[in-house]
Every structure is written in structure tokens, then in C-alpha cells.
C-alpha positions, 0 to 999 in steps of 0.5 A, a space after each residue: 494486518 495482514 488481511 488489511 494487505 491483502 485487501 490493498 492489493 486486491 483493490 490496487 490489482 483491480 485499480 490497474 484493471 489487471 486479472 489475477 492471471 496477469 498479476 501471476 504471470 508477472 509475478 511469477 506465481 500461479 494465477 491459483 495462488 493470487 486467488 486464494 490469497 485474495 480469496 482469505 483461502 491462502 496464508 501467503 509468504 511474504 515473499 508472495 506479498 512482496 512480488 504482488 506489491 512490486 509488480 502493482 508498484 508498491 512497497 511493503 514497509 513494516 510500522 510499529 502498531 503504536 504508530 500506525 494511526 499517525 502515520 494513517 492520518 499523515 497519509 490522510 492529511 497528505 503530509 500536512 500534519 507533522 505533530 508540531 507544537 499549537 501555532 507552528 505551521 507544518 512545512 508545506 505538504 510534500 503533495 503540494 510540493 509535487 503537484 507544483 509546476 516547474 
């Protein structure tokens, strides 16, 4: 699980085309650190994962394993999917909702 995290972050810092020194600076560690937690040579703090997570915009939430799979489709299905009986229609999607004008 905890090298999925990793990995989310490596590809969000990349994503914001921020070097590892930059996410560092930001977060208050040392560009050494950034890169051997994403190197896999670093088992980091929580409070490491976090400061990276802050600073790349995103949140780290704990999920039961049990439900990790439908959360990942939900995710997936961009909230489409609510686990509702056959023949009801799920709510409209909160991505939908958010990419609606006015």
C-alpha cells in the first residue's frame, strides 16, 4: 500500500512538473529524502507522506481494504456508481455536477 503511495505522489510531483528538490523546499525535507522515498531506498514517516501530499494538493485518507475496490470503481466511474438496487438510477455524477455551467 504503501509503495501504491509512493508512486501516486511520483507521478503527481511529475504531473505539476516539479523536480524533487522543489517539492523538498516546500515541504520542508530534504531533496535526499523525496528521492529515496520515491527511489523505494526510504521507509518514510507519515508525517513525510503527508507534507508531500499537502504540497502536491492532495489528501492522504486511511480506507478499509474491504472496501478499497469499490471505492477505486467509484473513483472510476466518476461517482456514477452508488451500489444502488437493479433499476434505481444512481444520483447524478458529482463530476457531472461540477463541470455544469452556472
Amino acid at each position: 500500500m504503501t509503495n501504491d503511495l509512493i508512486q501516486s505522489l511520483a507521478v503527481a510531483r511529475k504531473s505539476t512538473k516539479l523536480t524533487q528538490a522543489e517539492l523538498a523546499e516546500r515541504a520542508g525535507l530534504s531533496r535526499m529524502t523525496v528521492q529515496r522515498t520515491e527511489g523505494g531506498d526510504l521507509d518514510p514517516r507519515y508525517s513525510t507522506l503527508a507534507e508531500m501530499a499537502r504540497v502536491l494538493g492532495m489528501d492522504i485518507i486511511a480506507v478499509p481494504s474491504s472496501l478499497r475496490p469499490s471505492l477505486e470503481a467509484f473513483i472510476q466511474s466518476g461517482g456514477k456508481f452508488l451500489g444502488q438496487p437493479e433499476g434505481v438510477d444512481a444520483p447524478p455524477s458529482v463530476v457531472d455536477s461540477l463541470s455544469r455551467p452556472g
